[in-house]
N, C-alpha and C positions, 0 to 999 in steps of 0.2 A: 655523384654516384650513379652508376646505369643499373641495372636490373644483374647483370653479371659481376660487376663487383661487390653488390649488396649482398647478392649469395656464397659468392665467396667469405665476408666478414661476417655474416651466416653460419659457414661451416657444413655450407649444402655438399650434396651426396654429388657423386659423377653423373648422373642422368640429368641432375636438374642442372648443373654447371653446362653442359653439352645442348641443352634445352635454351639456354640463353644467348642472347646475340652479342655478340663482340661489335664495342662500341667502334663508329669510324673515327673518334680521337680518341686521346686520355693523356693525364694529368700528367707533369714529367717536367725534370729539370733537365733546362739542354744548358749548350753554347749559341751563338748565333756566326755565320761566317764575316756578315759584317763590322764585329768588334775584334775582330784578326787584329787592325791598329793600333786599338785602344789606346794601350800603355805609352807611354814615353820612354823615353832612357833613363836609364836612374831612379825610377819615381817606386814607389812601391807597388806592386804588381796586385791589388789587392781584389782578390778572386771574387769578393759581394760585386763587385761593378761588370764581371761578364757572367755569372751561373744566375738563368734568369728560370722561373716556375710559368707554366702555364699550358696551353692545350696542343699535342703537335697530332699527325697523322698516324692513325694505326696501320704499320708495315704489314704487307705479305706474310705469310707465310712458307718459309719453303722446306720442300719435304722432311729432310733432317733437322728439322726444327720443331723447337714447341714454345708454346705463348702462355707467360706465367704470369698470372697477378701477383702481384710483389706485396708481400706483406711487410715486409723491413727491408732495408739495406746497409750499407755501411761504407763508409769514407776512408781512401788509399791516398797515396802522397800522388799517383796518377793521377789523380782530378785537380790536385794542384796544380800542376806542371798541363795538364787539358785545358783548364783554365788564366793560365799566365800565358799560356799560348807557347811555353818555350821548352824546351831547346827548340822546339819545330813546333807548328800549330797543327795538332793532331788531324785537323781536313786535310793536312797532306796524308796522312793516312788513309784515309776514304777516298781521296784521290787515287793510291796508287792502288789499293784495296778493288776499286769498282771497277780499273781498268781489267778484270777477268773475266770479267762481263757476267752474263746470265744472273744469280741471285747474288752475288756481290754487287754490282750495277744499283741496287735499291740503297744501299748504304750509302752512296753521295748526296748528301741535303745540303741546304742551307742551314740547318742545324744537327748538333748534336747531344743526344741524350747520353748523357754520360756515368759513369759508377761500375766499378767491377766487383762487387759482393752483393749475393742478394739472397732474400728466402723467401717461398712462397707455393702458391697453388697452381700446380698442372691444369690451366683452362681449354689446350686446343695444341694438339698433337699432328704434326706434319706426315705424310702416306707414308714416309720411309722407317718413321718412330716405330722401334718394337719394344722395348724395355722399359717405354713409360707412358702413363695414362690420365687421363684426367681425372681430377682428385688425387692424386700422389703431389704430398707435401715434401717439395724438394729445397735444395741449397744450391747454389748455382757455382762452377768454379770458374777461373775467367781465361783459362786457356782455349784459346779458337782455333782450334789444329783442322787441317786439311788432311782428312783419312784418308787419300787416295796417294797419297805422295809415300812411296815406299818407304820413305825416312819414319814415316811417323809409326812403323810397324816395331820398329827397333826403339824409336822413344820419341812421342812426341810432340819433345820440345825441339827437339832439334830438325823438323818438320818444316823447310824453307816458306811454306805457306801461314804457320802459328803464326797467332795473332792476339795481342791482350785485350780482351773483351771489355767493350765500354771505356777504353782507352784508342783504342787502335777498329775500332767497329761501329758502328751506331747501336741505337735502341737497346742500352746498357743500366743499369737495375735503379736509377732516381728516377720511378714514374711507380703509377700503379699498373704498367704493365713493364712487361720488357721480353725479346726474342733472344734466343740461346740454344748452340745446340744440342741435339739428347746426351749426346758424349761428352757435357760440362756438367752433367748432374750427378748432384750424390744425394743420399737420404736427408732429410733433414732429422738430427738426433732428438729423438721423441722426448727427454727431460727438460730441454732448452725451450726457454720462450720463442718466439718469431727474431727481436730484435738479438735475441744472445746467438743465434742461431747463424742469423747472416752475419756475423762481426766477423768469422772464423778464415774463409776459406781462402783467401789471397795468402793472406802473411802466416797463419798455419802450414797449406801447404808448400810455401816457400824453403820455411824454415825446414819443413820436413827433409824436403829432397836435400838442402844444404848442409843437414846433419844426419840422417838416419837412411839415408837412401846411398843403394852401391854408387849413382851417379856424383853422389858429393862426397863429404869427408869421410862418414860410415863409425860413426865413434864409438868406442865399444867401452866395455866394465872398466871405468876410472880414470880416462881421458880425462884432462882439463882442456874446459872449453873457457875461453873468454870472449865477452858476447859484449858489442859494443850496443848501447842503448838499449839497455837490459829492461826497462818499463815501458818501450814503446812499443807499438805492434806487433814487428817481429821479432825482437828481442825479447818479450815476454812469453813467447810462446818457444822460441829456443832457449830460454830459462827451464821451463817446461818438459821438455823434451831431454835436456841432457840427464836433468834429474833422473826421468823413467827406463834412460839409457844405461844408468849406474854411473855416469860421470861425475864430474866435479865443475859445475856452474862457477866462473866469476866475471859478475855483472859489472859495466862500468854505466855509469849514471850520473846527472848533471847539477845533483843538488843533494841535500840531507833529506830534502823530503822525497825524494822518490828512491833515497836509500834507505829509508824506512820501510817503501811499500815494495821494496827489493827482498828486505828481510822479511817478509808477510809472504810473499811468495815462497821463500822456503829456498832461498839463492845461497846456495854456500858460502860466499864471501861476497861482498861487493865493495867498489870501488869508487870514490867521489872526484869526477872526471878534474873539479875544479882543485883538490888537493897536489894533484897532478903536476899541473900545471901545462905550458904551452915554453917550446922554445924559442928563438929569436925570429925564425918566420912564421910564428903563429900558431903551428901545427904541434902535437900533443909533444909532450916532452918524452921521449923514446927511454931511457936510461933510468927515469926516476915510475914510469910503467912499470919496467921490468922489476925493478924494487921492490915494490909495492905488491905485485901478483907472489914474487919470492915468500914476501913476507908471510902473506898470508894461507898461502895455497904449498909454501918449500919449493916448489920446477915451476917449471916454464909451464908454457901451454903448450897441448899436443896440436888444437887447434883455434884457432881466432874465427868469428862470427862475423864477418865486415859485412854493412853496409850504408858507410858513413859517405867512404871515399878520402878526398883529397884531405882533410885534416886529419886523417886517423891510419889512412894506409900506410905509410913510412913506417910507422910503431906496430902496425900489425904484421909485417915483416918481419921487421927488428928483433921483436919479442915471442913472439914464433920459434919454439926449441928446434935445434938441428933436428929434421927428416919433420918438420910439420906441417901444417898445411894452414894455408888461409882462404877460406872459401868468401868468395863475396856476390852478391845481387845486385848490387845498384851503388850509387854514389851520390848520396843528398846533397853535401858538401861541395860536391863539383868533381869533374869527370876524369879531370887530367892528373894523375898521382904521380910523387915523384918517391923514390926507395932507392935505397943503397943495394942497387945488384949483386955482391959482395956477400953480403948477410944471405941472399936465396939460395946464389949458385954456391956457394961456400960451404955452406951448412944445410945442402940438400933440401933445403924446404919447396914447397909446393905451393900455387895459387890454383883456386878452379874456380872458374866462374859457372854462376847459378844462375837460372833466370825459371821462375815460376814452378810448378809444379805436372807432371803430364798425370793423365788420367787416373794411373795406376796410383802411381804416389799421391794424387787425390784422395780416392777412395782409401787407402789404409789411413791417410790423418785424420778423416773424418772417422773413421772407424773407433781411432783412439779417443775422441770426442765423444759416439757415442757411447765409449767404455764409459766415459768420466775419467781416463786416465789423463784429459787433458780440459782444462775449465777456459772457458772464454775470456777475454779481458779486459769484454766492454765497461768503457768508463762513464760516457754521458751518451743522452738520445737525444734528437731533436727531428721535429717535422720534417716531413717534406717540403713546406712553405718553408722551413730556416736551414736548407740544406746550404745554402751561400754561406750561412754563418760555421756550421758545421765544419763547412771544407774551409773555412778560416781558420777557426782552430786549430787543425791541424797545420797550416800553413804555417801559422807562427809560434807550433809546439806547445800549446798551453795544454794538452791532452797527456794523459796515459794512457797506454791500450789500446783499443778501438773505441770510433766515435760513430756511433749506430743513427739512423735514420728509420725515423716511421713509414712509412708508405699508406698502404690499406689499413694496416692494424688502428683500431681506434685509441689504444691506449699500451701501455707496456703490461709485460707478463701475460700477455695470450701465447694459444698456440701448444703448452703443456700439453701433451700425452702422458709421461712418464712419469707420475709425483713421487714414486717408491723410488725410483733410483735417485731422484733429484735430492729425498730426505738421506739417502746412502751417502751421496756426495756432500751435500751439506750447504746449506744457503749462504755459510759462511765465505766457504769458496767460491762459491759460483757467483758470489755478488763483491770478491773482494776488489777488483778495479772498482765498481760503480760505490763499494759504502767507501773506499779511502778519499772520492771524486767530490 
């Protein structure tokens, strides 16, 4: 601990935090560029053998930036895939990132700190920051948009310069500091401890924009949405979301015990992936889907929630009612989908793809956070010291919800401002991932 991070777990004022020196290290989980190799073919890619803890160099600052001690963070399937080094090993990123030179140039290391969620304290604010100060307890989001690119005027994610932070950037939220810029912040919701606080903001506002925002689906009073992996990150939070929509939630899920905590959630119907079944190439059984949603829900879906990929996209096609849409993010499963063209163009349906959330559609899903009309879904915390293990977990899905990291916080449940609205919402809620975990 330096004198600036003791005041911050302190709880000190802004004169005294600005009073203090910013250490030249601090504590942080990176990559290394030398274990780029590691893995073999075939072998299990197992993330403990590259995400290593220890002291790197305190970066720059530069103007539109500002330098947050990190009180919690939280674990994305990025850090897996940062970590396994694949599809591509993300120092191509900071490769092609620093070729712009001037303050992107600092981002090429031989390491990289990695993590796109975080929450903590405003320590040191860059000359061109006006909206934020030191002492303001902020939440970091992890889109790293280029404001000068006219694109990002109109939205921007679609800002040929965006970039997923602490993915595709360095000095990303596993340390007790980390760099971001002022236009990734949003309040941190005064109810929420530090670690419930940072679990939110990646897969929150993902789902957001992919449901509730004009650039995705836009689902209105009594849409059926079917949401694959209805207890994971972002499927519990577009469980969430459809509900407060006036929709009709139906969750597909991988066991009886997380269609239990499906039902806890308050999911209109859910679905036990394994009842299903799989067809003759392995992928979900398309025809006895559609049954099954009939059954329980009478129609089809207006909309599908994908972000499985290759085992699940054919069925989310498929089962998609004439004139519906399938919004998807990403593809766990693998990249390359195969669909019966037929069922799209035939029956009018729609794909749209989604990728993160831009500022705006940040700030109102935090907003709904800090209504409480939307509860976090952390399931378990772990140090900083076992962030390797953390990002395993998630690697081989033993998780619901989010999987929170400590940082500076000494312990869980700091960080409260808000104990009245916290007793409004209800401990029950707010702690139902971590008591069903």
């Amino acid at each position: 601990m330096t004198s600036l991070t003791e005041a911050v777990v302190a709880g000190a004022g802004a004169a005294e935090l600005a009073g203090c020196e910013v250490p030249p290290e601090y504590r942080a989980a990176f990559l290394r560029r030398e274990d780029e190799g590691v893995f073999e073919p075939g072998q299990d890619k197992d993330v403990r053998r590259t995400l290593h803890v220890g002291e790197v160099p305190m970066p720059a600052l530069a103007p539109d930036e500002v330098l947050i001690a990190v009180m919690a963070a939280a674990v994305n399937y990025n850090t897996v895939w940062s970590a396994k080094f694949e599809p591509i090993s993300t120092f191509r990123f900071l490769e092609q990132f620093a070729k712009q030179g001037g303050w992107a140039a600092r981002h090429l290391r031989d390491y990289q700190v990695v993590g796109s969620d975080a929450a903590g304290v405003v320590v040191r604010t860059g000359a061109a920051v006006k909206h934020w100060s030191v002492g303001d307890r902020v939440v970091v989001a992890p889109p790293y948009i280029d404001e000068q690119d006219p694109l990002a005027q109109l939205d921007g994610m679609l800002s040929t310069g965006m970039l997923a932070w602490g993915f595709e950037t360095n000095f990303g939220a596993f340390g007790h500091f980390c760099v971001a810029k002022a236009t990734q912040l949003v309040p941190k919701p005064k109810h929420l401890s530090w670690e419930e606080a940072a679990c939110n903001t990646l897969c929150l506002g993902t789902s957001y924009r992919m449901l509730i925002s004009e650039r995705g689906a836009r689902i209105k009073l009594g849409d059926v949405v079917l949401i694959w992996g209805a207890t994971g990150g972002l499927g519990a939070y577009a469980v969430q979301l459809v509900k407060q929509a006036g929709g009709i939630a139906v969750g597909v899920v991988s066991s009886d015990r997380r269609a239990d905590l499906l039902d806890r959630l308050g999911c209109h119907a859910v679905i036990n992936r394994q009842d299903i079944g799989t067809d003759g190439t392995g992928e979900v059984n398309q025809k006895a889907l559609g049954q099954a949603i009939r059954k329980l829900v009478g129609e089809d879906p207006h909309v599908v929630f994908e972000h499985t990929g290759r085992a699940t996209f054919g069925a989310s096609v498929f089962v998609a009612r004439r004139g519906g849409t399938v919004v998807t993010c990403g593809s766990s499963s693998g990249y390359e989908h195969t669909y019966d063209n037929r069922y799209l163009w035939m029956k009018l349906k729609r794909i749209i793809g989604s990728h993160g959330a831009n500022y705006h559609e940040s700030w109102e899903a935090n907003r709904l956070l800090s209504l409480g009309m939307v509860v976090p879904t952390l399931s378990r915390v772990f140090t900083l010291q076992e962030v390797a293990q953390a990002t395993r977990s998630v690697q081989v899905n033993e998780h619901e919800g989010k999987v929170g990291v400590l940082c500076l916080a000494p312990r869980e449940g700091l960080g409260i401002e808000d104990p009245l609205l916290r007793d409004r919402i209800g401990e029950d809620r707010l702690r139902l991932f971590r008591d069903f975990a």
